[in-house]
C-alpha positions as CSV (number, residue, x, y, z in Angstrom):
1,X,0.9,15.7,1.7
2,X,-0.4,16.9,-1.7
3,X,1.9,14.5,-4.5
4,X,0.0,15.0,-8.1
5,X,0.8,11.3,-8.4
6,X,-1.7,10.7,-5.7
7,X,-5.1,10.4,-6.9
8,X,-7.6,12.7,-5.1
9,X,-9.8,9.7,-3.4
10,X,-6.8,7.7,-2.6
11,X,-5.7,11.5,-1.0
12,X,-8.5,12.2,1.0
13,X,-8.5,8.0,2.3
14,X,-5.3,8.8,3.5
15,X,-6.4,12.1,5.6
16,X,-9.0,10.1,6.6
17,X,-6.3,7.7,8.5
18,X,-6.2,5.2,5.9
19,X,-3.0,3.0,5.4
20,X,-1.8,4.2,2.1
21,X,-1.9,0.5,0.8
22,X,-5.4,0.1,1.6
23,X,-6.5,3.2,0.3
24,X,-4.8,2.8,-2.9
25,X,-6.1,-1.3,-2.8
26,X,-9.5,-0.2,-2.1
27,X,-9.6,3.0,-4.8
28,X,-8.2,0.0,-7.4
29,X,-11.3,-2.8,-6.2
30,X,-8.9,-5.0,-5.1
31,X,-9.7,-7.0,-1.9
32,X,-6.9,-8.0,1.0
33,X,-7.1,-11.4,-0.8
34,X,-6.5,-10.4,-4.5
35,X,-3.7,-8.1,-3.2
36,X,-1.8,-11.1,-1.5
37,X,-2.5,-13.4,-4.5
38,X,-1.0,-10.8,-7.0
39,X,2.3,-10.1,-4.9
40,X,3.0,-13.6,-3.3
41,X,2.5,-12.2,0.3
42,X,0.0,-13.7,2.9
43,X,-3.3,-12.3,3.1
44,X,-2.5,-11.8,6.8
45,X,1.1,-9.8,6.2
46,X,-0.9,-7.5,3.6
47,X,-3.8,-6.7,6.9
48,X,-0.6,-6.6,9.2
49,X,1.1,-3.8,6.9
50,X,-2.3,-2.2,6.8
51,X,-2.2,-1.9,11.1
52,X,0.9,0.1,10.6
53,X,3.7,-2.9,11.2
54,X,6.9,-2.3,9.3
55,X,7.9,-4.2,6.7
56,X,10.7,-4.4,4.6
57,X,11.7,-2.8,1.1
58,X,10.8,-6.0,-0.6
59,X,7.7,-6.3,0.0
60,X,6.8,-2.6,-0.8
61,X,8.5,-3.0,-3.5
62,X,5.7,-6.0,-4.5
63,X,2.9,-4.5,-2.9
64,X,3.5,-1.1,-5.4
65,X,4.7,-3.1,-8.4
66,X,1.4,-6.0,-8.0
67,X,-0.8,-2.5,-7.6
68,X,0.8,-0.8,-11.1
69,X,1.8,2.1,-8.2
70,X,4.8,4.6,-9.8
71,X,8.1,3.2,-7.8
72,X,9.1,5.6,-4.3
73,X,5.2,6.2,-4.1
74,X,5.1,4.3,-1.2
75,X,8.9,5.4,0.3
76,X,7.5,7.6,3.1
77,X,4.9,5.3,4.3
78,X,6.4,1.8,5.0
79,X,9.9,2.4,6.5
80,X,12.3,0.0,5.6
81,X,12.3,-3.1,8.7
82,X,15.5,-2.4,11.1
């Protein structure tokens, strides 16, 4: 799992079991709130994504674009919704 795009605390969140997007929310200070105010999603879809459900490309796309993430970081994590 080691990507040099990753930073190390947002790594070791992630080993830890932490959704990616939290991990890489909380290592930024955002809260669950700020998140869903900066990409236009609900407060409750950004905790929902969090617990693992699967959303679609577009919103990964605005979670990682609203967090200033490089674009595929977040490819392996949140599959695309069938």
């Amino acid at each position: 799992m080691k990507d040099p795009r990753i930073p190390e605390p947002v790594l070791k969140a992630m080993l830890g079991g932490t959704h990616i997007i939290r991990a890489y929310r909380e290592h930024l200070g955002y809260s669950v709130d700020d998140l869903a105010v900066a990409c236009g999603l609900a407060a409750e879809e950004i905790v929902n994504i969090e617990s693992g459900l699967r959303y679609n490309k577009g919103y990964r796309d605005r979670i990682a674009k609203s967090l200033s993430l490089p674009v595929g970081i977040l490819e392996a994590d949140i599959l695309d919704a069938a």
